[in-house]
N, C-alpha and C positions, 0 to 999 in steps of 0.2 A: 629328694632332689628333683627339679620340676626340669626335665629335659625339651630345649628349643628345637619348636617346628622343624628344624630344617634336618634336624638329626633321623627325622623317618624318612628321609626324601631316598635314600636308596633301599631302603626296604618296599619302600611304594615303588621303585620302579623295577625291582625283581619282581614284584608282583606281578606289574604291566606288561613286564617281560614274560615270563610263565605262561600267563594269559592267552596273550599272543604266539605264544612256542603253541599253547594247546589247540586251540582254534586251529592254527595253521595246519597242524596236525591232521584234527577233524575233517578241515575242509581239502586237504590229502587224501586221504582216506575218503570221505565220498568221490569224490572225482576218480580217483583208481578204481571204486567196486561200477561206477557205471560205466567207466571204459572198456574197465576189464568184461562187462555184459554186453558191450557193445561187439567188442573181439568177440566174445564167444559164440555169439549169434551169427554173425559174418560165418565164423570157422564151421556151425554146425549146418547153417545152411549155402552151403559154398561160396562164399563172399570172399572179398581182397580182403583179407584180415593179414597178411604177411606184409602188405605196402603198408596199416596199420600199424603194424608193431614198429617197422623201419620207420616212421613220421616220430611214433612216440618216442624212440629210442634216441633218435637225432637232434629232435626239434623238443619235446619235453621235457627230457631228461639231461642229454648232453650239454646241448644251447643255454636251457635255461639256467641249468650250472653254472655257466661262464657268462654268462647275463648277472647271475646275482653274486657271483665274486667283483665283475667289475665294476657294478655300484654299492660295493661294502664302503662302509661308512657314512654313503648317502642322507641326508637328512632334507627331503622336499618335503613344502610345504604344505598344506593338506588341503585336502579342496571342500570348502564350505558345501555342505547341502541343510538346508532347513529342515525340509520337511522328506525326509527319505521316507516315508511308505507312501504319501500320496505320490510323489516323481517317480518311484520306482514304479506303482503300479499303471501310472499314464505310460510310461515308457515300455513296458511291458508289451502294455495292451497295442501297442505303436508297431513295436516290433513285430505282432503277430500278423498286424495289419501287413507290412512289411515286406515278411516273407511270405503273404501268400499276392498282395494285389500286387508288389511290387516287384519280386523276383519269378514270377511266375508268367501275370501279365504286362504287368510294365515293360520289363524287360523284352517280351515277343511280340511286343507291339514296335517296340523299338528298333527291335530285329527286321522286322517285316514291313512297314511303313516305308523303308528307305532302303534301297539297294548298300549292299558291303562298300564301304569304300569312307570317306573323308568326312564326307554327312554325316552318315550312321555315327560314325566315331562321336562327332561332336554332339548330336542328337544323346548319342549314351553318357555323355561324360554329363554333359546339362540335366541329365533326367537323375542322373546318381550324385551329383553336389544339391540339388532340391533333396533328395530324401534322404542324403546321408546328414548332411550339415544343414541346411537352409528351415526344413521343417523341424527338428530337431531343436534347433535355436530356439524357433520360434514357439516350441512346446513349453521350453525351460524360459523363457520369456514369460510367455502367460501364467506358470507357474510360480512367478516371481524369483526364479533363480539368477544368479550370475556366472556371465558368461565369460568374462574377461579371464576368471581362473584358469579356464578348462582349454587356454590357448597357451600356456606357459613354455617360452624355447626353449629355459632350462640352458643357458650356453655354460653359465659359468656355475662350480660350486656341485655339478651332479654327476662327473664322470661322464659328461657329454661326451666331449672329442676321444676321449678312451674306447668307451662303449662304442659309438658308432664305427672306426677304424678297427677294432678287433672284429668287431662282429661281422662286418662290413664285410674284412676279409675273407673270414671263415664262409661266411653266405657265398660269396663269388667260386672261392678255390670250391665249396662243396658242389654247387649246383655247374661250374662246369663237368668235374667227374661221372654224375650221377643222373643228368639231363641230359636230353638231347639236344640244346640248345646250343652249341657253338657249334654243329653240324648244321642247324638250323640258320643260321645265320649264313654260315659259308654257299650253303644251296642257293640262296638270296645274287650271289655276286656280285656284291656291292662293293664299289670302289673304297678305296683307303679315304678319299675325301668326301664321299657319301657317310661312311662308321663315324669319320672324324666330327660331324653336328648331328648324327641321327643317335647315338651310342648318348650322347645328355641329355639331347632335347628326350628320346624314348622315357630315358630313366624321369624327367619333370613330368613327363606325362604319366606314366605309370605311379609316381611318387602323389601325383592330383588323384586319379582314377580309384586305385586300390589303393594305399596308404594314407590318405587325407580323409578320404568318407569312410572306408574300414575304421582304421583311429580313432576315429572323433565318436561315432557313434559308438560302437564295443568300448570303447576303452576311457577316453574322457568321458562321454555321458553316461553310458550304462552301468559300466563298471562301478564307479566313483560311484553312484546311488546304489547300489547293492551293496559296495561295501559299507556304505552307512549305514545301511535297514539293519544287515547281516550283523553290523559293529566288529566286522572282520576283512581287513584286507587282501586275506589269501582269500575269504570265499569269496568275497567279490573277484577275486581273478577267476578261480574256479566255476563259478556260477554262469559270469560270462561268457567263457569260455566254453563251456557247454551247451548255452543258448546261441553261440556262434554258429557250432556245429548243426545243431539242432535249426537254426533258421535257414541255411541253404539247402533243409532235405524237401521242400513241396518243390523248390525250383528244380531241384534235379529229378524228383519221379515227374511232374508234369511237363518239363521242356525237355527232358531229356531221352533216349533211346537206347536201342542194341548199339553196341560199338561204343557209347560214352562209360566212360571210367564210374563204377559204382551205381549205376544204375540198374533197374531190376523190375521186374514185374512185383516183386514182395514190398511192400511199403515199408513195411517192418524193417528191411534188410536195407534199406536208401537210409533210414533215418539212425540205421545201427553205422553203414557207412560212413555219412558224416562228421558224425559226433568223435567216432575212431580216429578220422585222417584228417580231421578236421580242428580238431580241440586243442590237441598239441601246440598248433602253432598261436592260439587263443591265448595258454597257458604262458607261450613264451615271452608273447608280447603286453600281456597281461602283467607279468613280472616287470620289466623291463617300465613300464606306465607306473604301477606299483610303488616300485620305487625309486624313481627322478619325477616322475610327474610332466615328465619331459612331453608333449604331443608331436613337437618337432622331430625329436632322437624318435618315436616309435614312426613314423611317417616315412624319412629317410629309411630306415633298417626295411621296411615294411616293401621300399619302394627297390629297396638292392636284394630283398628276395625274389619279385615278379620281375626285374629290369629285363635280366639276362632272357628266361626265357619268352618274356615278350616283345625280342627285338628286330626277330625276324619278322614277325607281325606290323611293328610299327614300319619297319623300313619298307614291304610292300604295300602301306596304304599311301606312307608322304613320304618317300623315296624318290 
């Protein structure tokens, strides 16, 4: 009896299944054994490893949880890469560039060129949409990739309006408890009708600044070619997400000081920092990209984590 094609198709996709249960597995398990190297280096050499564990426990673990319950059943479309080891390796090598000319000196040229105030802002925002989106483009351009993929809203069909209104919440009610930031705010004393356009305009501005160039770089472009090389969607989340961490540690030993959060004479101990307090939220948003493919949903979520506490910020520059 000669059995039709189609009668393997769910053993092919238990397979597929499996596969990907293992992988994801794998790419678990590394990202826990250099986390967990990260914490213990912090712990042995008196580093924040407790704010650490609270970021992973919150933002890793808890978050991501309720990130990937509320796009179960998600089915986004998958983002074409050709040629993923030469992309990944260009971008790679981008990134290093990156985080040393651009978060290092880019950045305190930025700083310093122009007094604090309205300029500077706009000076920084134009100097991080060139190297977060605009160079970037133009890498996967030369490469021959496409672009159009890697801009997806995702409104209908992925747990958009779910995702973003759960999470949204959870982001606000958390980071008023546990920030200082509506203290921050109230020091400001800003009128009801000053909160009433600074409180959205902030959030579009913080949603352009850190959620649009963050995003697009980590997560549409990086990610998405890693996880092609890798042939793994979780280690592309993981991979990334530890190159996140790992590319803000030159900008914090070399622009940073006594008194900054994680910084240290030990190089060792910045780049253990990092990756620690840093990767979590990689992981989170990593997932959440994953699986909607959404740029928009990780841009918004990305932009109602930073809102809150950058609002006392916006309102005394353009208040």
């Amino acid at each position: 009896m000669r059995l039709h094609p189609s009668c393997w198709k769910p053993e092919g996709a238990l397979a597929v299944a499996n596969s990907n249960w293992k992988q994801a597995r794998l790419a678990a398990a590394v990202y826990l054994a250099v986390w967990g190297g990260a914490v213990l280096y912090l712990a042995r050499t008196g580093g924040g490893w407790t704010d650490a564990v609270m970021v992973f426990a919150i933002f890793g673990v808890a978050l991501t949880g309720v990130a990937w319950l509320l796009t179960r059943g998600i089915e986004a479309p998958s983002i074409p890469v050709k040629r993923p080891a030469l992309e990944s390796g260009v971008l790679l090598v981008y990134l290093a560039l990156y985080a040393v000319l651009f978060l290092v000196f880019g950045m305190s040229w930025a700083r310093h060129v122009l007094p604090p105030g309205r300029e500077q802002e706009l000076l920084v925002m134009a100097l991080k949409l060139s190297v977060h989106v605009l160079l970037p483009c133009l890498l996967l351009l030369a490469l021959g990739a496409k672009l159009r993929p890697l801009f997806q809203a995702g409104l209908r069909g992925r747990a958009f309006w779910r995702t973003l209104i759960v999470l949204g919440a959870i982001f606000l009610v958390l980071l008023a408890n546990i920030s200082p930031s509506l203290q921050q705010i109230a020091e400001t004393h800003a009128s009801l009708s000053l909160l009433a356009w600074a409180a959205p305009a902030s959030f579009v501005w913080i949603a352009l600044e850190a959620g649009l160039n963050e995003e697009f770089l980590y997560r549409a472009v990086l990610q998405t070619r890693l996880a092609a090389l890798l042939k793994s969607p979780a280690a592309g989340v993981t991979v990334t997400a530890l190159l996140f961490g790992l590319a803000h540690a030159p900008g914090l030993y070399l622009r940073g000081g006594p008194g900054v959060d994680g910084w240290s004479h030990d190089p060792l101990q910045v780049v253990a920092y990092t990756i620690a307090t840093l990767s979590p939220m990689g992981v989170l948003f990593g997932v959440i990209y994953m699986r909607t493919k959404s740029l928009l949903l990780a841009v918004l979520l990305h932009g109602v984590v930073d809102g809150l506490p950058n609002l006392a910020g916006f309102i005394q520059t353009w208040g």
